[in-house]
C-alpha positions in Angstrom: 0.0 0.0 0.0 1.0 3.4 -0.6 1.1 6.6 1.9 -0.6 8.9 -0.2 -4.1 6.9 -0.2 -4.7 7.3 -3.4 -4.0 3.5 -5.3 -4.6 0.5 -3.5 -2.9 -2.6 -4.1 -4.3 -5.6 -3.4 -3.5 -9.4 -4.5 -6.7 -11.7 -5.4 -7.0 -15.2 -5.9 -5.1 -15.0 -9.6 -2.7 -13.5 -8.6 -4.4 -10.1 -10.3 -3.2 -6.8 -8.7 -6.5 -4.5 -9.4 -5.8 -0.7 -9.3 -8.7 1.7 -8.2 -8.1 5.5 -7.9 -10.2 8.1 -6.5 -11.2 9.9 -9.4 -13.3 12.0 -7.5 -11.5 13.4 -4.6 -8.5 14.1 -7.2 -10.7 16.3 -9.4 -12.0 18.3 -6.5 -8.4 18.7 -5.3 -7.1 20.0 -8.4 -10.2 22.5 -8.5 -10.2 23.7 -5.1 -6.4 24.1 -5.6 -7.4 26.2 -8.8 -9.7 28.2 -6.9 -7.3 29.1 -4.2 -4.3 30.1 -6.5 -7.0 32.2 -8.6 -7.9 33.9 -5.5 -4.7 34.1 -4.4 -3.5 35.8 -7.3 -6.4 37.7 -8.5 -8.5 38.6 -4.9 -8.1 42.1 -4.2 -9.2 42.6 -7.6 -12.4 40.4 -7.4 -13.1 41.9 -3.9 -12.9 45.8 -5.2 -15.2 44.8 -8.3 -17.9 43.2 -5.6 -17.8 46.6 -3.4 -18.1 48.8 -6.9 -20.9 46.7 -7.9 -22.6 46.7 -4.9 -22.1 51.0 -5.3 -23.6 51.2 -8.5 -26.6 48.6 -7.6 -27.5 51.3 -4.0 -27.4 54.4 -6.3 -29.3 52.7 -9.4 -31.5 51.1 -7.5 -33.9 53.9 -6.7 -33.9 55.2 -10.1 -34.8 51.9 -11.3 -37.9 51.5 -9.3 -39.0 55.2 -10.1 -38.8 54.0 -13.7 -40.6 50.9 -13.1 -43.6 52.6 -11.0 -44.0 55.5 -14.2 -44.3 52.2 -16.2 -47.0 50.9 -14.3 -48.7 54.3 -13.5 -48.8 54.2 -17.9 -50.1 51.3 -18.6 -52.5 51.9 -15.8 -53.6 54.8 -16.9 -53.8 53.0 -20.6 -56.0 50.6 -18.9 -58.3 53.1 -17.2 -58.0 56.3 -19.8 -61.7 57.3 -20.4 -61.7 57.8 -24.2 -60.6 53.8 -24.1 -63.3 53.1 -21.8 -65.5 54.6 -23.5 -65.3 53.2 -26.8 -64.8 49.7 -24.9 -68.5 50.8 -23.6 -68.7 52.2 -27.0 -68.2 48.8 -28.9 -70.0 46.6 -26.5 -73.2 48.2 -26.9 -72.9 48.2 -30.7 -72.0 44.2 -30.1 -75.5 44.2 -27.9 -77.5 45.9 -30.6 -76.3 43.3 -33.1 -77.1 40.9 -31.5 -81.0 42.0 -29.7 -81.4 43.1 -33.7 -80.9 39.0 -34.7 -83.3 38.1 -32.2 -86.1 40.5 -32.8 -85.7 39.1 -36.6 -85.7 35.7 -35.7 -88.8 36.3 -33.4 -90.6 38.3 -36.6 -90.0 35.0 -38.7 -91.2 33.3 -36.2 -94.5 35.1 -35.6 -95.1 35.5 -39.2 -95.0 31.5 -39.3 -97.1 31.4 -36.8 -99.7 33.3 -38.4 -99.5 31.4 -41.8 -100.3 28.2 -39.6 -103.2 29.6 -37.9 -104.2 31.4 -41.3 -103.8 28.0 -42.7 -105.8 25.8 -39.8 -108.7 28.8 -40.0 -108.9 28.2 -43.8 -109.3 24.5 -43.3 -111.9 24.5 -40.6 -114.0 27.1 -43.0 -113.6 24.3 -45.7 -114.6 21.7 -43.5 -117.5 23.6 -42.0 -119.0 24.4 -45.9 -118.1 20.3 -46.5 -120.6 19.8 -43.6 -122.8 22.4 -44.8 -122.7 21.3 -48.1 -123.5 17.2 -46.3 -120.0 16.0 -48.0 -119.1 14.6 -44.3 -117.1 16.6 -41.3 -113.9 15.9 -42.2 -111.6 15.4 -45.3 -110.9 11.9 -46.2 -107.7 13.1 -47.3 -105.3 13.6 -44.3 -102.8 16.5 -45.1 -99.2 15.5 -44.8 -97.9 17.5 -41.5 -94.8 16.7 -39.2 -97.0 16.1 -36.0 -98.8 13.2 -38.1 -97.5 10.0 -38.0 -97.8 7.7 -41.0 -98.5 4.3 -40.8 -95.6 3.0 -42.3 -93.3 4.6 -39.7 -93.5 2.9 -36.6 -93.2 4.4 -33.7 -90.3 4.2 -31.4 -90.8 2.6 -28.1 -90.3 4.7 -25.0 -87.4 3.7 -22.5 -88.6 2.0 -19.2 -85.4 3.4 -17.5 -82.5 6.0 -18.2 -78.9 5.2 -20.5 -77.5 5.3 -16.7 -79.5 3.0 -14.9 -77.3 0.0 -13.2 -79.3 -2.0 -11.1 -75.9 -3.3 -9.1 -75.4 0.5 -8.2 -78.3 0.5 -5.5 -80.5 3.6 -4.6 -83.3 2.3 -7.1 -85.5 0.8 -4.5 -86.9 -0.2 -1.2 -83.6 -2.2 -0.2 -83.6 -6.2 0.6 -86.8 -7.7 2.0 -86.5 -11.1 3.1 -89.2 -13.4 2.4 -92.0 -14.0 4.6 -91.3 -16.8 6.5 -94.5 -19.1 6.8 -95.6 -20.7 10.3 -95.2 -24.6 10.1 -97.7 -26.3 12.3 
């Protein structure tokens, strides 16, 4: 073995001599010896540069946040200037107008279809009452073709008994278990 801790010798079965080194702890040797020659060498200058940096960064500092505040007193004041507010106010209105405008013309359509029904239902019950004036019968045998009346080739479809999210294993449907009624033996 050697004195400076760094290889180990050690004989194995083979007669093999394996050599391990501590890669590690050398690097970090040479560095940290690096470091303290740099400092060495080069300290008084690092350590002035730190104090004139710390200088500047008291004296700028001040100015720096005055300039940051103005910012934000700007854009503030962007955000908040009446002429912008108003024509935000300005454009949402307009936007609400559209819009009320589309509905009252959807709800005209709608009310003039509405009347054409009723125009069309009172036209047919005057025909049917002269039909029955006239004895040809009470009602047309012809049955108008209308979206409420089903023909008879369509079938209809068959109502569910129970929601697409009924499980019967999830409980909560019902009474709960009752046991059967025992009976009386005699």
């Amino acid at each position: 073995m050697d004195d400076d801790g760094v290889t180990i010798h050690s004989e194995g079965e083979d007669g093999f001599v394996p050599e391990t080194k501590s890669k590690n702890t050398a690097f970090l040797s040479v560095l940290f010896d690096s470091g303290v020659e740099y400092l060495q060498q080069y300290g008084w200058f690092i350590l002035l540069g730190v104090l004139i940096l710390l200088y500047i960064k008291t004296k700028l500092d001040p100015k720096i946040r005055k300039l940051k505040s103005k910012a934000e007193d700007i854009s503030y004041q962007k955000k908040f200037d009446p002429d912008t507010t108003q024509r935000r106010l300005e454009a949402m209105e307009r936007a609400r107008m559209k819009l009320q405008e589309e509905h009252d013309a959807k709800a005209a359509m709608y009310a003039e279809q509405q009347k054409q029904k009723e125009e069309e239902k009172r036209k047919q019950k005057i025909e049917e009452w002269e039909n029955l004036q006239d004895g040809k019968g009470y009602r047309s045998k012809v049955k108008p073709k209308d979206e409420s009346s089903e023909s008879p080739g369509k079938l209809k479809p068959k109502p569910k008994l129970r929601q697409n999210d009924y499980n019967p294993l999830m409980g909560g449907g019902g009474p709960g278990y009752r046991p059967a009624r025992r009976t009386g033996g005699g």
